[in-house]
C-alpha positions in Angstrom: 118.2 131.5 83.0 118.3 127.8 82.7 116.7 127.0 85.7 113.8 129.3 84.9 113.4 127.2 81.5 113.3 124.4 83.1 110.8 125.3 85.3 108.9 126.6 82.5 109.7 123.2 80.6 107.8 121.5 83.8 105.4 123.5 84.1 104.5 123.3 80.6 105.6 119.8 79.7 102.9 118.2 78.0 102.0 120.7 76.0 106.1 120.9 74.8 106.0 117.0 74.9 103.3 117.1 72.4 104.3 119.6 70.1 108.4 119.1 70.7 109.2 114.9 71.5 110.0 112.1 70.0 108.8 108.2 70.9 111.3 105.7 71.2 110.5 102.1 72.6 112.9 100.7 74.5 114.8 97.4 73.0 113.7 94.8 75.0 117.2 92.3 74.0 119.4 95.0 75.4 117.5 96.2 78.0 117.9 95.1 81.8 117.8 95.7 85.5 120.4 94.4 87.8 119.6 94.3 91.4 122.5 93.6 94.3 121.9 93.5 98.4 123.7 92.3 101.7 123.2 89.0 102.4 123.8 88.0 106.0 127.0 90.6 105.7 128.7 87.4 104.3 128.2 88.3 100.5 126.9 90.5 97.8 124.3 88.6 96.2 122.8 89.9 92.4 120.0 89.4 90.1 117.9 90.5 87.1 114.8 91.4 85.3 115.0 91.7 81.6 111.6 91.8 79.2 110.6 95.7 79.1 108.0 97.0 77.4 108.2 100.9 77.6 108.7 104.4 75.7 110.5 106.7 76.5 109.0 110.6 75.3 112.0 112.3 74.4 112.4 115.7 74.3 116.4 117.2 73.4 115.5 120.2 72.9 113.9 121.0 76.7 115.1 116.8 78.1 113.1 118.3 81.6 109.9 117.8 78.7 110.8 114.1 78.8 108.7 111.1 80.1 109.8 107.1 79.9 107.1 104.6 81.2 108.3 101.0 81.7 107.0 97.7 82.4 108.3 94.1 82.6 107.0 90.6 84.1 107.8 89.9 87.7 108.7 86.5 86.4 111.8 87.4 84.3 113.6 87.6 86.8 117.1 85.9 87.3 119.1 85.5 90.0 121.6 82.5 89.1 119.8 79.9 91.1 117.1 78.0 90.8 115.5 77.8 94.3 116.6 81.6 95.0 114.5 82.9 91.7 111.4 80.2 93.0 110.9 81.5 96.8 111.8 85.6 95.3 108.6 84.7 93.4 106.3 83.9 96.3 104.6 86.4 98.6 107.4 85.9 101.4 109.3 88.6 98.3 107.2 90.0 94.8 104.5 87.9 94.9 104.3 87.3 91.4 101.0 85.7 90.7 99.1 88.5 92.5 101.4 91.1 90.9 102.6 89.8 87.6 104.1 92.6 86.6 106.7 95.3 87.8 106.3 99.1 86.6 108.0 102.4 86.2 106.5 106.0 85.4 108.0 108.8 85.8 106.4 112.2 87.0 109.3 114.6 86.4 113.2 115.3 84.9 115.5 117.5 86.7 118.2 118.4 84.2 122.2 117.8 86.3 124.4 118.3 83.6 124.7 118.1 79.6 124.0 114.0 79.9 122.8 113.4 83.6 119.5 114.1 85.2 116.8 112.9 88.1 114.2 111.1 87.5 111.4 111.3 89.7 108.6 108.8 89.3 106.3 106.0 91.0 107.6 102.2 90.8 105.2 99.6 90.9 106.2 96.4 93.0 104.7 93.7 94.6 101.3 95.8 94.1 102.5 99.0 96.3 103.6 101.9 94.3 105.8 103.8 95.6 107.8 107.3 94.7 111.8 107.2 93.2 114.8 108.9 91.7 116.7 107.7 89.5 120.0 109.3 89.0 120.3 109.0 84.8 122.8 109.3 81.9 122.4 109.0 78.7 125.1 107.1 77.3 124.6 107.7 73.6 122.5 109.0 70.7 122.6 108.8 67.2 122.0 106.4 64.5 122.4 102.6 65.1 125.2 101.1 63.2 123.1 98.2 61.9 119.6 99.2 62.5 120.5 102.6 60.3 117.7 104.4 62.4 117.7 106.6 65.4 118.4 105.0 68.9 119.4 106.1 72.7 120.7 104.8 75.5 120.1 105.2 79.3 122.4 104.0 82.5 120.4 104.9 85.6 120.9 103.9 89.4 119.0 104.3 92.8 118.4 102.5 95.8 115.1 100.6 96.5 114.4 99.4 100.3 112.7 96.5 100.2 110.3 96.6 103.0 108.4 100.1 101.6 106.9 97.2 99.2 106.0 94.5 101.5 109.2 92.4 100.4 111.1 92.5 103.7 111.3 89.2 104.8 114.4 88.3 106.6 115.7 92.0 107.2 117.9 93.4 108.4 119.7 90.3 108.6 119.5 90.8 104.4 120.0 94.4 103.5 116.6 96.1 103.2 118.7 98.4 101.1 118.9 97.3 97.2 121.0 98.4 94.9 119.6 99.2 91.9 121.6 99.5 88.1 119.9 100.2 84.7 120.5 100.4 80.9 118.5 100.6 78.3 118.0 101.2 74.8 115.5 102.3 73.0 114.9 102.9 69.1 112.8 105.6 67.4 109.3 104.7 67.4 108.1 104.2 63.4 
């Protein structure tokens, strides 16, 4: 019976987003991306994008109803070094003065379990979009302790190869593979 609500939910999820969600935008301060690969097989190396600018359509009543659409500059990211974050930056990796920005939107929710879901949708890197899934929880939701308004909050993983976006320079020697870890927050839209 589930299933076939779900289904329904899909099938009818933007009419029930309309009449049934709630916008929250995320929180850009606690709000990031962290990105690890292989490098050379000698270390794990790591980075990060930070700056999002998103919503997320909640739904928790039906959550397969749900939407989120992010986006954040190419240029936030961080990787620890100087030199690394410079050549990551140039076309060799996300070229990011012909793609300045980096985006996220998904196209559906499968419901896993009472917190978890997938969420399909196409990423936009490097100018080539490309479909995903991200495997999500949400952490928490309620009111903010010091905000005294509602908020939510999302950890989400999935893997990324780096060459289905023109980014893979030097592989396999570095992992094409990336691993991907999210959180987010996000605060009820006013």
């Amino acid at each position: 019976m589930k299933s076939l609500l779900l289904a329904a939910g899909l099938a009818f999820g933007a009419t029930a987003a309309l009449a049934a969600s709630e916008t929250y935008t995320l929180d850009p301060s606690h709000s990031q991306i962290v990105f690890s690969y292989n490098h050379l097989g000698f270390s794990t190396t790591t980075g990060m994008f930070s700056g999002f600018e998103g919503t997320i359509q909640f739904d928790a009543e039906d959550p397969a109803a749900s939407s989120v659409e992010v986006a954040f500059p190419t240029a936030s990211l961080i990787t620890g070094w100087d030199e690394r974050n410079a050549h990551f930056l140039t076309g060799d990796f996300f070229d990011a003065e012909a793609a300045p920005e980096i985006s996220f939107k998904s196209t559906a929710i499968e419901v896993t379990g009472e917190t978890t879901g997938k969420i399909t949708g196409d990423l936009t890197i490097n100018g080539v979009t490309k479909p995903i899934v991200l495997d999500a929880t949400m952490t928490q939701m309620g009111e903010h302790p010091m905000a005294k308004k509602p908020w939510v909050g999302f950890n989400a993983t999935t893997t990324v190869i780096r060459s289905d976006f023109d980014m893979g320079q030097f592989a396999p020697y570095v992992s094409d593979e990336v691993a991907v870890t999210i959180s987010i927050e996000a605060m009820k839209a006013e």
